[in-house]
N, C-alpha and C positions, 0 to 999 in steps of 0.2 A: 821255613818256606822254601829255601832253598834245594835243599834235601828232596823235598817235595816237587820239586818241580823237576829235579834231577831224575828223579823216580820215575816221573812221565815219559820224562823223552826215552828213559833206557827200554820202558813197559811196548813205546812204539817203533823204536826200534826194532824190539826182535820179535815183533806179533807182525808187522803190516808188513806186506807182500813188498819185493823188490818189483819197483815200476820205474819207467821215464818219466819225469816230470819235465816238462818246457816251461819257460816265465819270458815271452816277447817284450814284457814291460821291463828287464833287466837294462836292454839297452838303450833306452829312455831315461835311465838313471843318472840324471846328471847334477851337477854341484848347481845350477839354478834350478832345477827340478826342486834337488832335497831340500834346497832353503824354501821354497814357495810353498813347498808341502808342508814345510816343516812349522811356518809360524800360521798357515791356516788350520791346520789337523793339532796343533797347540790353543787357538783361535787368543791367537794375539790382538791389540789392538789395531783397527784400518788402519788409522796412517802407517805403521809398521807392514803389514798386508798388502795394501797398496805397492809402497815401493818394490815389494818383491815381485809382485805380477806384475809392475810394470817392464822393469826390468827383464822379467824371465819371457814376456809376451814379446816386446821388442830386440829379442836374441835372435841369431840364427837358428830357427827351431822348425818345424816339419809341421802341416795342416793339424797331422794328428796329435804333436806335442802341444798344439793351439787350444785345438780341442778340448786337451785335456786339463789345461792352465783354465779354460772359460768352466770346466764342469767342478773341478774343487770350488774355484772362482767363487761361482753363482750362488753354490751349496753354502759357501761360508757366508757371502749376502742375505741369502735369506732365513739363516739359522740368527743374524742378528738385527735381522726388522729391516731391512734395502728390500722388502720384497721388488717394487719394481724393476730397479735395480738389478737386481736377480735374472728379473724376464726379460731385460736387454742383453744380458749375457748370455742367456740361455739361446738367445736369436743368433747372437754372435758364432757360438758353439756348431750352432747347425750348419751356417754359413761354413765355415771349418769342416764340419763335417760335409758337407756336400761338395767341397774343393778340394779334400784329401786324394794322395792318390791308394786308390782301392784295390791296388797289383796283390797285396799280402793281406789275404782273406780273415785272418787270428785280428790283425791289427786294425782291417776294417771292420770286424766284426764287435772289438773289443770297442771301438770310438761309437758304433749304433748301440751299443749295450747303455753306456756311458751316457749318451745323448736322449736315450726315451728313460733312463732311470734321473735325470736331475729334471726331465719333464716333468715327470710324474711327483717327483719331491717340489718342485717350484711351482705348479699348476694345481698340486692335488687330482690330477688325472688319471685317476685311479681305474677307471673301465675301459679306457682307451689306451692312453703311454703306457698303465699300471699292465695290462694285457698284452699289450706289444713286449716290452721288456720282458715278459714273464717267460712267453714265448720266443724270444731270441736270446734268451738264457737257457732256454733248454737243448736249444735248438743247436747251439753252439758247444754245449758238453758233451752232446749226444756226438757229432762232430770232430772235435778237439778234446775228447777225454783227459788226455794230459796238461791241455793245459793249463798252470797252477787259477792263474785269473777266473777262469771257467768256472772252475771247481770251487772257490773260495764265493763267489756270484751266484752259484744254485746254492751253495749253502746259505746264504742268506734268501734266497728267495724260500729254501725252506723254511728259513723261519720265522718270515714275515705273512706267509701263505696260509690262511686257515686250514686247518687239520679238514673241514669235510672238504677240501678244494687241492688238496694235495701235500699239502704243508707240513711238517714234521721234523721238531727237533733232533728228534732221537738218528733220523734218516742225514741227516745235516750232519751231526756229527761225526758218523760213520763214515760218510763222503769226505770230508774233509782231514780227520785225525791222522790217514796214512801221509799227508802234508809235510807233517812233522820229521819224519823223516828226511826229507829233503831241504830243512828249512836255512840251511848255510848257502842254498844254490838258489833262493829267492828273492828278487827286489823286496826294496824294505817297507814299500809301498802292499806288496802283497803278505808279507810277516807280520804287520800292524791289523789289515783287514781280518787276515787268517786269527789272530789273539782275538779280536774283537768279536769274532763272529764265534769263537766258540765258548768264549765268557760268559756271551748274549745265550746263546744255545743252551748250556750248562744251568746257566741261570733260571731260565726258564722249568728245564725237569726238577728244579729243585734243588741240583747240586750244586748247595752255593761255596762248597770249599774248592769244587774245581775250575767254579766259575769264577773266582777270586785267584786263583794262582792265573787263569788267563790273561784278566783283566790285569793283573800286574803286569806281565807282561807285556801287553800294550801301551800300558804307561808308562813304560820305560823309555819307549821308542815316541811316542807321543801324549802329550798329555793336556786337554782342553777341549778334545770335540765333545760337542755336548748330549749326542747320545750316549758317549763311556761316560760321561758322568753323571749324566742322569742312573745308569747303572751302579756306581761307582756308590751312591747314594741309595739305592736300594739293596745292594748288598751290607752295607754296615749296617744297616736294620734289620736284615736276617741274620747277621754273624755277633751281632750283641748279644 
């Protein structure tokens, strides 16, 4: 596995174009950040959970760090039955987001991405948040081409996007693989998504050996959310 994974990164190294990539979310990286992220994206028990966003919510932290503590938040509430729960966080969120200051267009743009995507997952708002988000994911690569967040966010909207509506693995992963190249210069917040999304991608064409070297990788860095293991579990029934 190892070898194999070595393999990849030498193959994207010397095939994908030299580009800038920017990651605004690098400096948001902070030691209460990684913990909150770290035992939600694990999905530890609440009371273990709890403490960490209370603590990381009641820090010196920025609208937009608010923001984003209420959008993992809500997402871990409602992947474990708090739905309502959830939809008071998600109110929280917006409040946040409507008090941010909006001076640095990436960072406000990355907090309305963030805020109609946990809509759309806590509401099932699929025609309205689902369509908004869709459209300020595009809106914002088109944009910010470089920046890594963008880029990691259409790849998933491609691949959660029907093929007759735009949607495409194959496009997803082409977007995103030149990533790898720059992947020591990324928060680790965006290296987890980026693994996870090209797992999910890979998995889906069918290549479940390269979707398994991905998803390891993800799991290295996190392990518990429950769409990688929902994966996690469909791939060993294709690698038996």
């Amino acid at each position: 596995m190892t070898k194999k994974i070595l393999s990849i990164f030498i193959l994207f190294l010397s095939l994908s174009p030299l580009f800038s990539i920017t990651d605004q979310l690098k400096q948001f990286e902070t030691d209460g950040w990684c913990r909150l992220e770290k035992v939600i994206k694990d999905n530890e028990d609440r009371s273990i959970v709890d403490v960490e966003y209370s603590s990381y919510m009641e820090s010196d932290v920025s609208h937009f760090e608010k923001a984003r503590g209420e959008y993992i938040y809500s997402r871990y509430l409602a992947d474990n039955g708090y739905k309502e729960e959830a939809k008071e966080h998600l109110k929280q969120e917006k409040t946040y987001l409507d008090d941010m200051d909006k001076t640095n267009d990436i960072i406000y743009m990355i907090a309305r991405i963030d805020y109609t995507s946990s809509k759309t997952y806590i509401d099932k708002d699929y025609l309205s948040s689902g369509l908004e988000n869709s459209n300020l994911v595009k809106e914002a690569v088109k944009k910010y081409p470089e920046e890594a967040y963008f880029i990691i966010t259409n790849g998933w909207r491609l691949i959660f996007t029907p093929q007759i509506a735009g949607g495409s693995n194959k496009n997803a992963i082409k977007e995103m693989e030149p990533l790898l190249g720059n992947i020591d210069t990324l928060s680790l917040s965006n290296v987890y998504s980026l693994y996870g999304a090209l797992a999910t991608a890979h998995f889906n064409r069918k290549n479940y050996e390269e979707s398994s070297t991905y998803l390891s990788l993800a799991l290295d860095i996190y392990n518990g959310e429950p769409a990688l293991m929902e994966l996690k579990k469909d791939l060993e029934k294709k690698l038996k």
